[in-house]
N, C-alpha and C positions, 0 to 999 in steps of 0.2 A: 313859475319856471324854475327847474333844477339848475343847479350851476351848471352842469355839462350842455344841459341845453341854452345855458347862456352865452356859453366858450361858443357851443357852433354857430349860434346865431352870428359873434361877433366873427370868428373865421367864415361864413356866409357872406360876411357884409366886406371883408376885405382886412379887417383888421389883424393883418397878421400877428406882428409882436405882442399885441394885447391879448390874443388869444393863445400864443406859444404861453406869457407868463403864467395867465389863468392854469392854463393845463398842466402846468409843469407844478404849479402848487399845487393843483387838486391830486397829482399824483402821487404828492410827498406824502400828501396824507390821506387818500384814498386810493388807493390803483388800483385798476380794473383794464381787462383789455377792450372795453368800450374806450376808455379815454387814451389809454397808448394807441388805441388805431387813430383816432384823431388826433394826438401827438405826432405820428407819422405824416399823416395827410397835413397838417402845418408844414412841418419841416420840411417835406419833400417839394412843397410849391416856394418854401423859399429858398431852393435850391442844397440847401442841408444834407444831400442825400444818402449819405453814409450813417449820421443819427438816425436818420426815417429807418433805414431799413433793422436797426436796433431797435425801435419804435416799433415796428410791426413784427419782429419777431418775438419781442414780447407778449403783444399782443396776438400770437401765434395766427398772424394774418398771411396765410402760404399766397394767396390771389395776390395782394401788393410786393411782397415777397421777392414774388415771382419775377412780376411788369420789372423790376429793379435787376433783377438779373438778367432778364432776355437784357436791357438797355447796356445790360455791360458786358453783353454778347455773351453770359454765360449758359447759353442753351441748354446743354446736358443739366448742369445745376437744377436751371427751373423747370427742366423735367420729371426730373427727382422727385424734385419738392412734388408738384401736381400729383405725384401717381396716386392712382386711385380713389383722387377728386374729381366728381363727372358733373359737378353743375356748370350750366352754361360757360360761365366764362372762365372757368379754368380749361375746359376743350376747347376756345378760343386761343388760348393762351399756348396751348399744346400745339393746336397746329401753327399758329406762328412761329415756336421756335423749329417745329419740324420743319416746317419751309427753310427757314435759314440753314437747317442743315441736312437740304434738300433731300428731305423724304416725303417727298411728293404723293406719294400713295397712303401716308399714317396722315399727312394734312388732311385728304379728302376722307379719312376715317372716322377722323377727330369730326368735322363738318358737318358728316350725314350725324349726327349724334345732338346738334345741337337745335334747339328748339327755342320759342317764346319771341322775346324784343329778340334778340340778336339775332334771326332771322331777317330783321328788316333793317338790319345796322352796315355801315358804309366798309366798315375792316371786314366784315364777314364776307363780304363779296370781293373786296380787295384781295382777301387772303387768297379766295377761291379761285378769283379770275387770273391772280399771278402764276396759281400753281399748272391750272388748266394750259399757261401758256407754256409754262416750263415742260409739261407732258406734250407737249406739240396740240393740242387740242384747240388750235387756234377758234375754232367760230362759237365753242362754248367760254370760252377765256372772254372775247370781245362782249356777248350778252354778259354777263357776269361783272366787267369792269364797266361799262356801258352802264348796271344796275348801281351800281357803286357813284358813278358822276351823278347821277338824280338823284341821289340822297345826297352828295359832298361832291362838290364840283371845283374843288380846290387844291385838290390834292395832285401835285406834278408825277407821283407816281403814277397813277391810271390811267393818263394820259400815255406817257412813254408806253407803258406794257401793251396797250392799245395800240402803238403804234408798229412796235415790233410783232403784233401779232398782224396788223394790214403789211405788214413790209413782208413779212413771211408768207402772206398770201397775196400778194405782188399789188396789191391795191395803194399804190405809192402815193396817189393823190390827198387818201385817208391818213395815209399814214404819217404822211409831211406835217399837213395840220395838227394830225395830236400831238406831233416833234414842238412843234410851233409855240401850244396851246403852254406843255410840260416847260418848257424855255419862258415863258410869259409868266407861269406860275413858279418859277424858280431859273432866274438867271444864272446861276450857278451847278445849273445840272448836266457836270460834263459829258456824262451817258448819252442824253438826250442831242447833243451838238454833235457827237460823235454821230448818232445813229441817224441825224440829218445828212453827216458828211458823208455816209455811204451810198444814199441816196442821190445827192449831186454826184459822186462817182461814176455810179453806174449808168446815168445822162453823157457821162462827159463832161460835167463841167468842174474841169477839175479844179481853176483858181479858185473856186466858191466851196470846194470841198475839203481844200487845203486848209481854207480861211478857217472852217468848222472845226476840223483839226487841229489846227492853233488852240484854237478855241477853247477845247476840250481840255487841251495839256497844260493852257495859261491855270485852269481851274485845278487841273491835278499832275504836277509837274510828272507822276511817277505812274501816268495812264499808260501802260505797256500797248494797251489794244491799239489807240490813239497813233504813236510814233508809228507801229508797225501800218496803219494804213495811209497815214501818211508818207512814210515811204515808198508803199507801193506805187503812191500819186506822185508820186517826185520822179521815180522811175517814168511813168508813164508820159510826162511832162520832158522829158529829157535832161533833166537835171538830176543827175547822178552824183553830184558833190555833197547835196544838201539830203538826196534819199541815204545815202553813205553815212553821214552823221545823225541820222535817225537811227540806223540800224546798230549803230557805235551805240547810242544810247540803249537801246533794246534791251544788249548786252551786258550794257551793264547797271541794267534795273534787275536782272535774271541771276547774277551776279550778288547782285545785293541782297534779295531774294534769298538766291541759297545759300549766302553766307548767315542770314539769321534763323535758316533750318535747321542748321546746323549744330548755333548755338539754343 
């Protein structure tokens, strides 16, 4: 067994700092970008992530690169880098950041391009079924996220998107449960409390939809969407003192907002 194959074996097995030291000697005195990409992929699991990406640049690794820049929302950057890399998962990689910076039609561009395992992989369809809903194309969104829970059924996003795509096409009973399912699978998913509370809204039930409301803005004090339907339901309730200070607040998340536009 070659020492590099020794380093992976022990980073396989968990041993982290055992295998950063190993690597970090073999590089003193041998570097290659075999062992800086595994330098990378050390570092970045032990949360290191700024060397990692020093790490894989050396190791002119654009695919890890990348993953490191979409996470730090820098989309254009890891587009950059990708162009005119067409293997699978760098047109994975392509259309996730084009999603984020919704160009929804180079998403499903990148898509039809890509072939092999990723085909049957859980983000492939994830990517696909979000985009599908953001085009309004609700009942190929739903097969697609739908394809995505029977591979990874754990995911609170598939859920929600799924939901908003039944709420879109008024099937509200679908739609609650995947609310339900995405809130089970992340208690902390203010999106999903909110997109419940709309739902009891439109019933009428407004205490229960208030609640969600709450709900939402206890998770993200600076949820603009959140206050503003909240006060709509304060209005609708008769209590006008409390939809009043909803609306006060609005103002000045918007406020806040365009004061760091600004700067």
């Amino acid at each position: 067994m070659s020492q590099l194959e020794d380093i992976i074996s022990q980073y396989n097995s968990g041993n982290l700092n055992y295998a950063l030291r190993k690597i970090q000697e073999l590089i003193s005195s041998n570097p290659s970008k075999e062992a800086y990409r595994l330098l990378g992929k050390i570092l970045l699991d032990m949360g290191r992530e700024e060397e990692a990406l020093e790490a894989f640049n050396n190791a002119g690794d654009k695919i890890n690169v990348a993953k490191i820049l979409i996470n730090r929302i820098r989309y254009t950057d890891a587009l950059q880098l990708l162009e005119g890399i067409n293997e699978p998962e760098a047109r994975l990689l392509r259309a996730m950041a084009y999603l984020k910076l919704e160009q929804y039609e180079k998403v499903l561009d990148e898509l039809k391009e890509i072939s092999g395992e990723y085909l049957n992989s859980p983000i492939f369809y994830k990517i696909k079924g979000i985009t599908e809903y953001f085009l309004g194309n609700y009942y190929d969104s739903i097969k697609d996220l739908s394809k995505a829970i029977s591979l990874y059924g754990f995911d609170a996003d598939l859920f929600y998107y799924r939901a908003l795509c039944h709420m879109s096409l008024n099937n509200d009973k679908d739609a609650e449960k995947d609310f339900d399912t995405a809130i089970n699978l992340n208690p902390y998913y203010a999106e999903a409390y909110f997109g419940k509370g709309i739902m009891k809204e439109k019933k009428g039930k407004f205490e229960e939809a208030v609640k969600l409301y709450t709900r939402s803005i206890s998770i993200n004090p600076n949820y603009k969407g959140a206050y503003v339907r909240r006060a709509k339901t304060y209005m609708k309730m008769g209590m006008e003192d409390e939809a009043m200070k909803d609306i006060d607040k609005v103002k000045e998340i918007e406020d806040s907002k365009n004061k760091k536009d600004i700067h």
